[in-house]
N, C-alpha and C positions, 0 to 999 in steps of 0.2 A: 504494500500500500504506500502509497507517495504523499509524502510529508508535508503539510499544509502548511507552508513557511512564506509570509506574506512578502518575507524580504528575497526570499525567491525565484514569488511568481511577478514580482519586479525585475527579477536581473532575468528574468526568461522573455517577460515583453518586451527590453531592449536589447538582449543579442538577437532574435526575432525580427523585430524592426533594423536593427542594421544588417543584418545579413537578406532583407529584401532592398534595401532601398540601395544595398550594393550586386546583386543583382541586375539593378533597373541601370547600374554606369552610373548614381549619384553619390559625390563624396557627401561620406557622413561627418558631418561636424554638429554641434553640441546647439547650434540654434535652428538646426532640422529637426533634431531631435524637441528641444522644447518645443517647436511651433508644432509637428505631430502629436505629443503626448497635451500638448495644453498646460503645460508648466511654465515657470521663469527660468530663466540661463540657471540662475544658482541652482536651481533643483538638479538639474539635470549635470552639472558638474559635482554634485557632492553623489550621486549615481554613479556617475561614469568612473568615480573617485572608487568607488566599492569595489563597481565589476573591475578595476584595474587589478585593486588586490585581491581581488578573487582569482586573477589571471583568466579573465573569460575577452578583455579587450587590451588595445597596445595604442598608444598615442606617433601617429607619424609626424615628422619634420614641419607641417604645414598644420600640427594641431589636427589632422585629421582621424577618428575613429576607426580602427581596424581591427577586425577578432580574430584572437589569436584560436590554436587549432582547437583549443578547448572548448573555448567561446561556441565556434561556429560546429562543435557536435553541438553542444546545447540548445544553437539554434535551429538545428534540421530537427532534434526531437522532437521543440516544440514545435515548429510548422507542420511536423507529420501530425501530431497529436492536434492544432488546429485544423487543419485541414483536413482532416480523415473525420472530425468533427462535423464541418462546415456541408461536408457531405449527405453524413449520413442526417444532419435538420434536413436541408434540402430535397435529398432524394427521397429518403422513409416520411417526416413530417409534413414534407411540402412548404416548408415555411421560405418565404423571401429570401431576397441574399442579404439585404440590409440584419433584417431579425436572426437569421442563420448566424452571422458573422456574430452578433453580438452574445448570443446563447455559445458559440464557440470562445468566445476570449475566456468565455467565463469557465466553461466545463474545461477547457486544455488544461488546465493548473491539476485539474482533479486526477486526470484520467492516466493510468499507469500504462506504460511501454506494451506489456501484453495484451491489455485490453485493448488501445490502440489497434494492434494486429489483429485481435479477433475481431472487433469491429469493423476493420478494413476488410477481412475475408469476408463480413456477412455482405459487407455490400459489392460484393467483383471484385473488389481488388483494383477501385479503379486508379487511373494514371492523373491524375488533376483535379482540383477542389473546381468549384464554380465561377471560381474566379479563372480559373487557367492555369493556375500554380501548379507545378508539379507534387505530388503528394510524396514523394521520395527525397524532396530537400534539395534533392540534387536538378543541376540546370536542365532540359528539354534539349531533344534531337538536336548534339553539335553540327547535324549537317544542314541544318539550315537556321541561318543567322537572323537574329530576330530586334526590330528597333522598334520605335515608337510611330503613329500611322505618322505624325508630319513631316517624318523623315523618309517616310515609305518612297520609295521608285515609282511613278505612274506607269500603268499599264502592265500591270504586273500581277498575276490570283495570288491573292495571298489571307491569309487565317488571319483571325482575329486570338490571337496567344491566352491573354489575360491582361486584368484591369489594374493597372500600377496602383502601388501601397496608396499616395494618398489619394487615390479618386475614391478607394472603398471608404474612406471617411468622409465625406462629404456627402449628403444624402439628396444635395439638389442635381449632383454630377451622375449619380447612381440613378435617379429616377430620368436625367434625359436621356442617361445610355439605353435605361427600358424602354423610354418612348422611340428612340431611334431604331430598338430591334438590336443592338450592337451586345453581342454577350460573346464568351469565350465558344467558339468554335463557328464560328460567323466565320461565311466566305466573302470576300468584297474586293473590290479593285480603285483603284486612283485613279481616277479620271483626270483630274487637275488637282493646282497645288497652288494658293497666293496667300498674299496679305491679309485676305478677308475669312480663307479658310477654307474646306476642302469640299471638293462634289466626289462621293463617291460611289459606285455601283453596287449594290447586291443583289441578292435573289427577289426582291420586292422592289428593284426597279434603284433607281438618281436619289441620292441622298444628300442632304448639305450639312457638311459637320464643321465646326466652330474649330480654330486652331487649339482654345484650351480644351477640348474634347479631346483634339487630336492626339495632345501633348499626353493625353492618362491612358492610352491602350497601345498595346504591347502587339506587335503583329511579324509574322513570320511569310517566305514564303509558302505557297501551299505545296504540298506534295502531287508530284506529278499522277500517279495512278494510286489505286486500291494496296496496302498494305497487307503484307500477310500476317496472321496471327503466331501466335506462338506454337509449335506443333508439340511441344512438351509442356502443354497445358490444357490438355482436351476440356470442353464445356460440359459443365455437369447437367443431367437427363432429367426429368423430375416427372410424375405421375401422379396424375389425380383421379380417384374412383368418385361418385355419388354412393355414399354409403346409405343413406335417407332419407328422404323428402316428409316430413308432416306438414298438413295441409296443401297451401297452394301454391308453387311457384310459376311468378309472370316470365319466367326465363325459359321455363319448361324444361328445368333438369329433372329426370328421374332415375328411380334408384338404378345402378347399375354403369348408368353413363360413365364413359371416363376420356381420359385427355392426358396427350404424350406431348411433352415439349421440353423446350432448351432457352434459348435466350426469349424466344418471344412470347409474350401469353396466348394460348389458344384460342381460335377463334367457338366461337360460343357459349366464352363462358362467362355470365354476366357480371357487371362492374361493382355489385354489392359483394360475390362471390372473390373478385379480384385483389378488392381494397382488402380484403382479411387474408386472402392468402399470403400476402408480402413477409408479415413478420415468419407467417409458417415458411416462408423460403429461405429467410433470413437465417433460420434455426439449421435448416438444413446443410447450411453450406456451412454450419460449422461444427457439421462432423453427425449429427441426428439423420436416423436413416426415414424413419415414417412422425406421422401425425395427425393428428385430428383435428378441424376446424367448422365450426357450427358459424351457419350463413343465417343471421332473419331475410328472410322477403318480403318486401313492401305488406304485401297480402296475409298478413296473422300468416305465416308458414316457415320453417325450418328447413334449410337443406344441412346435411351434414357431410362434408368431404374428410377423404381419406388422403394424405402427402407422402409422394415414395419420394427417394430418392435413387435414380436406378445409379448403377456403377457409373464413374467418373472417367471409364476410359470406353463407354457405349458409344458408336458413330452417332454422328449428329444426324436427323433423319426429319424430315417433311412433319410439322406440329400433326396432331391428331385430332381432323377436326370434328369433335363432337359424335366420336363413336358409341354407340348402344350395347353393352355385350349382350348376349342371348343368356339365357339360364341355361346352367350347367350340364342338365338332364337333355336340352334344345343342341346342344354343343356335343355331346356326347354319341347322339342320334345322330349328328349329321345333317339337321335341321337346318 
């Protein structure tokens, strides 16, 4: 269990913050730091004074902030531990990125190294928070170089990376990128570049983004064709029976039905049935072979579902859509 020590879930949110904001190519110095945290110079100097003799930071020639090797494991734990966070509000709760981020500053302090990972494995395992961040701490595909859109080349497909440190703090910057459509994994192009700021293209057409827009998103080129996955990581299989139906379902499962799938949800299974299946999925990918989940329907009715999990190295195979088994005796006959 990890040590509720107030003075250092302070020294975690600032080798955190400078090991992003050195990331982004911004020298850290100590009136970046106050202006992000919302303190005065002096606060932030009798901090920087701490982590110094903590040995988590190293003061360079130009007074500029740099973390030394200790520093910066501390600061990839905490990012993974944020970001495996920021994820799983998001993806499991639905909740915002503004509300995400903030329930994540809060919970990373708590949450120990293993939980982390099992957390991560409940959700995929995936490669980036919702910001764009890589969830491994470590920087994103060396092979293609990644700057900020007003520096972007026009004419050129390129990703939308992720949303530099301070735009996620600003919550009027965060709500234009929503209205823009602009989130991490956004395709778009440069069309022009000037004084007044940028016109850029995406999937919904001519866009006009502001230079200081520009200046807070992170953008790479795109990769030329479909990547392949990892082949020593097969997708795990999952199986669902209808164990029971009382009363009446508007979906029209009955008992028997079942559904064979892998990454995608099968088609016909309804979204009441869906929304509760999650955590049962959740469960299973960390390490739980079967389970049980009880569906209400709108209509006074219960469906009740069965959760496999078939082997983890079964080929991946066409979902199953909404097959009926016959009774056993029906099966048996030949029927």
């Amino acid at each position: 269990m990890r040590k509720h020590d107030l003075g250092q879930w302070v020294a975690e949110d600032y080798v955190a913050a400078i090991a992003t904001l050195e990331a982004e190519g911004r020298t850290v110095i100590g009136a970046r730091l106050a202006e992000f945290f919302g303190v005065t110079p002096p606060t932030v100097t009798d901090i920087i004074h701490r982590l110094r003799t903590c040995g988590y930071v190293e003061l360079g020639s130009a007074k500029d902030i740099r973390l030394t090797d200790s520093g910066r494991e501390l600061a990839q734990q905490t990012l993974r531990r944020r970001r495996v966070a920021e994820r799983f509000f998001v993806d499991a709760l639905g909740l915002g990125l503004t509300e995400a981020r903030e329930e994540a500053d809060r919970l990373e302090h708590a949450l120990s190294l293993d939980v982390t990972e099992r957390l991560s494995h409940a959700l995929g395992d995936p490669e980036t928070c919702p910001d764009g961040e890589p969830i491994s701490g470590q920087d994103a595909d060396p092979a293609f170089v990644s700057t900020t859109l007003d520096h972007a080349p026009t004419g050129v497909d390129l990703v939308l990376a992720r949303v530099g440190l301070e735009a996620r703090t600003d919550p009027d910057l965060t709500l234009e990128l929503a209205e823009l459509g602009l989130v991490p994994g956004s395709r778009l192009t440069v069309m022009s570049n000037g004084p007044e700021g940028l016109t850029i293209r995406g999937t919904d057409g001519k866009r006009a983004v502001s230079l200081r827009t520009a200046r807070a998103l992170v953008v790479r080129q795109a990769h030329p064709g479909p990547r392949s996955g990892d082949p020593d990581r097969p997708e795990p299989r999952y199986h669902m029976t209808v164990k029971s139906v009382q009363g009446t379902c508007l979906a029209g499962h009955q008992t028997g039905d079942d559904f064979a799938f892998g990454h995608c949800a099968p088609a016909g299974l309804c979204l009441d049935a869906l929304q509760r299946i999650l955590p049962a999925l959740s469960a299973l990918r960390l390490g739980d072979r079967a389970g049980t989940i009880q569906v209400p329907c709108p209509d006074d009715g219960i469906v009740t579902f069965t959760v496999e999990r078939s082997a983890e190295d079964a080929p991946v195979a066409e979902p199953v859509r909404g097959r009926r088994r016959r009774p056993a005796a029906r099966r048996a006959a030949g029927a």
